[in-house]
N, C-alpha and C positions, 0 to 999 in steps of 0.2 A: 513090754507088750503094747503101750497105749502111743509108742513111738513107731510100731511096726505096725498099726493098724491105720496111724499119722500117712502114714506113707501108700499103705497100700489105696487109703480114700482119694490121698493126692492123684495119686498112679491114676484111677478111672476116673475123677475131674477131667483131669489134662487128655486123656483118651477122650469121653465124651466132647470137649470140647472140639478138640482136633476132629470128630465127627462129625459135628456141627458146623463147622465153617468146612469141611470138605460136600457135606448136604449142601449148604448156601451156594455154595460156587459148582458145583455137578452140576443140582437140579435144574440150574435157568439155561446151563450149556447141553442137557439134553434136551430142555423143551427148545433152545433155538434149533436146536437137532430134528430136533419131530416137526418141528415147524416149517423148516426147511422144504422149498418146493422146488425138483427135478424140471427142466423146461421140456418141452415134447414139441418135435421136428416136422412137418410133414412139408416132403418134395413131390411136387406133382409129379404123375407117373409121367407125362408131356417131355417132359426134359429128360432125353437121352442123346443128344448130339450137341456139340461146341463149334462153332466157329472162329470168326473174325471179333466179333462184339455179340454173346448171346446173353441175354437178357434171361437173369435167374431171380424167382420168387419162391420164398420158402415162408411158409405158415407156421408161426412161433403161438405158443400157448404156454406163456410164466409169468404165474400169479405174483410173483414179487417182482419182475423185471427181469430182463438182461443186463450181467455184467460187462461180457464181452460178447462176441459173435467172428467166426474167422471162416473163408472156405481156402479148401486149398484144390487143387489138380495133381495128382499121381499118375505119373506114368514112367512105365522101364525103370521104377525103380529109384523114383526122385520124384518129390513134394514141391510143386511151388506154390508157394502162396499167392491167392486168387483175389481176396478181400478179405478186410474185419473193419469192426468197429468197437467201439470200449466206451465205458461211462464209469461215475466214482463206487469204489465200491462200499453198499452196505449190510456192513455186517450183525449190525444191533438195530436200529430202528429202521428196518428195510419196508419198503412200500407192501402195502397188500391190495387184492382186487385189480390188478393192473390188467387191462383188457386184451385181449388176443390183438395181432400184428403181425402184420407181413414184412420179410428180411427181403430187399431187393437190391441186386448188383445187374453189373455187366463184367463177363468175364470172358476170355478166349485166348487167341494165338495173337493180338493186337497187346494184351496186358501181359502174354508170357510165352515173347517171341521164339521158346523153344520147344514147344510142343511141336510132336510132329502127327499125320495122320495114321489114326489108328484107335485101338481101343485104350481108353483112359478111368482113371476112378476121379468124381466129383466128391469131395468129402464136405459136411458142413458142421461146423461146431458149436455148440453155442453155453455158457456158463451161467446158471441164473444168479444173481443179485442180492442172496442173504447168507446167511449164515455157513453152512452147507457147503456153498457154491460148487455144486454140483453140474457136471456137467450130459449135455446129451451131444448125440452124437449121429449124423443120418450120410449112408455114403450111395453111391449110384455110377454102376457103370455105363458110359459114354462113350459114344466115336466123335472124336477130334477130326473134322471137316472142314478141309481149307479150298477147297476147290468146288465150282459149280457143277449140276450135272450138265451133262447134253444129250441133245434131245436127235433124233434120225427118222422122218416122217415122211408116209407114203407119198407116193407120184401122184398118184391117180388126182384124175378132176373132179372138183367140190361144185358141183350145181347149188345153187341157194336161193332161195326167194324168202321172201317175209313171211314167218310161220310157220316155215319146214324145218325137221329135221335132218339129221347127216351122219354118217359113221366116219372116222378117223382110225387109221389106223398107226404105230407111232413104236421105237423103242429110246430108250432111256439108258443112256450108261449113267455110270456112278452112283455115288451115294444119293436117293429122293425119298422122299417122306409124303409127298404127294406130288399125282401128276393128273392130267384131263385136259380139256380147251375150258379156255374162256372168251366168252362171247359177253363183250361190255363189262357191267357189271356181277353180270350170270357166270358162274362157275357148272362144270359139267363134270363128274367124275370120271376116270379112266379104270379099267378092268381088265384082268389079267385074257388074253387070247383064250378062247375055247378050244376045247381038245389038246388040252396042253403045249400050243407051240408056242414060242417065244415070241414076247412082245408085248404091246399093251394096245385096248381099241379106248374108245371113248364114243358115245352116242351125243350129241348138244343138238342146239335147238339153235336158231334164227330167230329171236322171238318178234313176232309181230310188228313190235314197236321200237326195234331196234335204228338206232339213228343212222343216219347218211356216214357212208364211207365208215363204216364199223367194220371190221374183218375178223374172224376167229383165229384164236391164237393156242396153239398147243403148247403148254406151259408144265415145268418140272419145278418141284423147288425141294434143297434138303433142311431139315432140320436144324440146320445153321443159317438157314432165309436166304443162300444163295436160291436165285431164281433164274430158271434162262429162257425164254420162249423162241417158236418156230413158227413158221406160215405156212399154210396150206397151197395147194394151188387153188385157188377158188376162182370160180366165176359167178357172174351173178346178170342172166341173161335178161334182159330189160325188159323182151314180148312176155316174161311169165311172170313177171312182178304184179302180182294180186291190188289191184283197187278196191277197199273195203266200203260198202258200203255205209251210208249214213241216213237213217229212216227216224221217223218220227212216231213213236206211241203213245197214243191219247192213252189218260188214266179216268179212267171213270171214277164215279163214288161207287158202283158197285166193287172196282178193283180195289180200289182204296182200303175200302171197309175188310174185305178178304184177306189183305197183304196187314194191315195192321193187327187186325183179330187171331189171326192165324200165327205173326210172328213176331208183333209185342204184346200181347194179352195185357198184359197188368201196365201198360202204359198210361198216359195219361196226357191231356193236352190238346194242339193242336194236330188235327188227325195229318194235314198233312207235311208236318215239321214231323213226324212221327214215322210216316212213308218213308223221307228223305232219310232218317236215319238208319232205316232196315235198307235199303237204296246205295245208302253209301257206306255207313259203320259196318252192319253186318257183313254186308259183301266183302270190304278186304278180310275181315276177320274169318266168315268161310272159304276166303281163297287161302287163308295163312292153313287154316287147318288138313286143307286139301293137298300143298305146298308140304307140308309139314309130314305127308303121309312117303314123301322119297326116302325117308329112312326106314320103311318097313320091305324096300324092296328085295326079291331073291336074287342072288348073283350068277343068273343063269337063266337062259331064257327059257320062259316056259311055254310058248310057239312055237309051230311051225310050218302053220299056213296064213297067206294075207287073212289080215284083218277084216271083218266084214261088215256093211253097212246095214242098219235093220231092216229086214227084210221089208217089201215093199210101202218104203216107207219115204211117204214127201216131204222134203226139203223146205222149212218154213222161215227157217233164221239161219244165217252163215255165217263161220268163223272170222271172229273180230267185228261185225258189224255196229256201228257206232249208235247207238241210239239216244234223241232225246226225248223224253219224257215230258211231255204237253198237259200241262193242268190248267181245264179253263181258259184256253185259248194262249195260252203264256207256255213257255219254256222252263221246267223247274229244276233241269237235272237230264247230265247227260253219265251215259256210263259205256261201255266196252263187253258186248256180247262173248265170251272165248268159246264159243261151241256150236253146234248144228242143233239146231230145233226139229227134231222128227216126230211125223204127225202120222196115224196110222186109222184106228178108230178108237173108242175108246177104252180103255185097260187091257188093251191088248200086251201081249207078255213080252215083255222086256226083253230082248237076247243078247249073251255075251258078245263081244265083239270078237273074240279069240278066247284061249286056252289061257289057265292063269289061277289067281289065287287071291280070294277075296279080303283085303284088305280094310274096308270100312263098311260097314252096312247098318246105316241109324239117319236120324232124321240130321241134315246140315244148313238151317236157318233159310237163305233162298232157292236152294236148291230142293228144301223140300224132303221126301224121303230118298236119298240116295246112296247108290252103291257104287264101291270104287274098286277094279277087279287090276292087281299089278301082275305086269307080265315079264318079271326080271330085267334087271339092270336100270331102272330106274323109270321103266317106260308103262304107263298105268292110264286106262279107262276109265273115265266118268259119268254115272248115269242118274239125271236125275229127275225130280218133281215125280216119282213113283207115287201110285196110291197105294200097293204092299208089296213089300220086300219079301221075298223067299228064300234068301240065304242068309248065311251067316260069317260074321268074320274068319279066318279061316279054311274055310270050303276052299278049296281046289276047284272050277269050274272048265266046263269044256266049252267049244268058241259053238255058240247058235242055244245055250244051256238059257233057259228060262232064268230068272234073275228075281223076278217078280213081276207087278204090273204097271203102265201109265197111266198117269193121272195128272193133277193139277197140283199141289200140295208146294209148299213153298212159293215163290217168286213165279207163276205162271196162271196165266189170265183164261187158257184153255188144258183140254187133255191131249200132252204130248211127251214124247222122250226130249230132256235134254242129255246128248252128247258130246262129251271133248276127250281128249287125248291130254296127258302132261310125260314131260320127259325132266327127273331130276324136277319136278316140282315145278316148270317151268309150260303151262300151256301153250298146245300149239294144234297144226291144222289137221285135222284127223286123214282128208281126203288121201295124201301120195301114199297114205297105210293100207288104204282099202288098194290097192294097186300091184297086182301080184307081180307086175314089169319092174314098178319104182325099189321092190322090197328086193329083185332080185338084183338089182345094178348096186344099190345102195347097200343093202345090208350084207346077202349071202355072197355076192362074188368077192367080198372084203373078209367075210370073216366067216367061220363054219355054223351053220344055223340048221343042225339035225332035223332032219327029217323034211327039210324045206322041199316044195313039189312047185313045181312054178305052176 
């Protein structure tokens, strides 16, 4: 008995112990288990076409690192390998806290001369660096783009002067991912034809200050950065080339005190180092925001009669006119008017300039309280130094519609409307709008503009 009880206590020793070193050795391999952290992929939606050499970035988030990282390209049925990279792997003392990073290659028909054009899968891999080494996994369908597009652009004659607007009209074979003119620096968007025909317009601008021998260029590019551009036929007739004026405006200390009070309250200092800053800081900063408002346009015009000048109202300042600003007998500051100064009596009612859809209506630093009415495709109304606003963002407004009233408010030394025109964000001369001849040579015989009555 005392031999078989000998045995049966051996029996559970040897079991317990055998549990206890299988405890020992489980436990730390499930907590590197639990420990273990999955990495997580994000492909910009951006990236849907390849080329020659397209530049790919992918946002990695793994707390312990990357092991490896590989992309490949699938297509008909065959993987090739596009890029990796690899580092050593750790499995027990792996890093923690490792900060988010971007995975950047260049991949295309240059690194894997057998793609052909067509639809492709972009696959990207990547294995985090502990225990685990778990992998994730992000893939995206692509067209394989080996070829430029090209561009097939209207006949017609391009009149241009400095400050005017223009329509193009233009089609595009092949694969593009954006197409418009660019003028200089200035990019213009293009728009599918009205009434469904085929083709694309673009509206651009000549802007003011456009330098010598600049030409506008209708430009396609696909998502593989091929880019090909075209030329207009343009002219640019020399008797209508605008001479901007350059006038001098004394600042009083009554203006002084008005423009500081009004539009840095809590300033401090030199009143008129203080001027100069609402002068020059604020103003690009309310042209950015005004700039800023071409992304709220309707893709469709909401006209379709000329634009109209306020009613009997005189002409007091002209588009682009150069002004400097005289403090005290001295020169302190020159700046660039982009608008018509209309002067009527005082608070008299603001009127739309055309039909349209109110896109800002709040106070904008120099300009005061103003309202900005877009009238699709990028082409939008400016009105400002109002003393009250009557509508609201939103409103739909018809062309002669009350808007609110004028006044002095913001950057203006008397009661008047300031107005300007911007197209794509970029201002320009209001006058060839108001011109029921200009809109019909330019705009309607080019492109369908319902309801247009000359």
């Amino acid at each position: 008995m005392e031999v078989r009880w000998r045995g049966i206590l051996e029996s559970d020793t040897v079991k317990t112990i055998i549990a206890i070193l299988v405890l020992l050795v489980a436990a730390p391999l499930a907590l590197l288990m639990l420990y273990s952290a999955a990495p997580a992929l994000d492909l910009p939606a951006g990236i849907t076409t390849l080329g020659a050499q397209t530049p790919i970035s992918v946002a990695v988030k793994a707390p312990h690192g990357l092991r490896s990282a590989s992309a490949y390209v699938e297509q008909a049925g065959t993987r090739y390998k596009a890029w990796e990279t690899s580092q050593s792997a750790r499995r027990i003392l792996w890093q923690r806290h490792v900060a988010d990073s971007t995975l950047h290659f260049v991949t295309g028909s240059q690194a894997i001369p057998q793609l052909k054009e067509g639809k492709a899968t972009l696959v990207i891999e990547a294995v985090s660096n502990d225990f685990r080494a778990a992998t994730a996994r992000v893939e995206r369908e692509v067209t394989v783009v080996l070829r430029p597009p090209s561009l097939s652009i209207d006949s017609d004659q391009h009149y241009l002067y400095l400050g005017m607007a223009d329509l193009v009209t233009f089609n595009v074979s092949g694969s593009s991912t954006e197409s418009g003119v660019r003028v200089g620096n200035e990019k213009f968007r293009s728009w599918p034809l009205p009434g469904g025909k085929p083709g694309l317009f673009a509206l651009y601008a000549f802007p003011w200050n456009t330098p010598p021998g600049t030409e506008p260029l209708v430009y396609a590019t696909n998502g593989a950065g091929n880019q090909v551009t075209g030329q207009m036929v343009i002219r640019f007739p020399k008797k209508e080339q605008p001479v901007y004026r350059t006038r001098d405006l004394e600042i009083n200390e009554q203006f002084l005190q008005k423009v500081i009070n009004e539009l840095d309250p809590a300033g401090s200092g030199d009143p008129l180092a203080r001027f100069l800053k609402v002068n020059g800081e604020m103003r690009r900063s309310n042209n950015q925001t005004l700039r800023d408002l071409r992304l709220k346009t309707e893709p469709r015009f909401l006209w379709s009669q000329p634009f109209r000048q306020q009613r009997n109202s005189k002409v007091e300042a002209h588009f682009a006119d150069v002004r400097n600003y005289v403090y005290q007998d001295r020169k302190v500051d020159q700046q660039v008017h982009l608008g018509y100064d209309l002067s009527i009596t005082q608070h008299v009612g603001v009127e739309a300039s055309n039909d349209g859809k109110v896109v800002y209506a709040a106070p904008l630093g120099i300009y005061g309280n103003c309202v900005v009415v877009d009238h699709g495709y990028g082409l939008q109304t400016i009105y400002g130094h109002m003393s009250e606003i009557a509508v609201r963002e939103g409103d739909a407004v018809k062309r002669g519609q009350v808007l609110g009233k004028s006044g002095m408010t913001g950057m203006a030394g008397g009661d008047h409307i300031h107005f300007s025109m911007q197209l794509d964000g970029v201002q320009i001369d209001p006058k060839e709008w108001w011109d029921a001849h200009w809109i019909k040579d330019h705009i309607a015989k080019r492109v369908d503009l319902p309801g247009f009555d000359e």
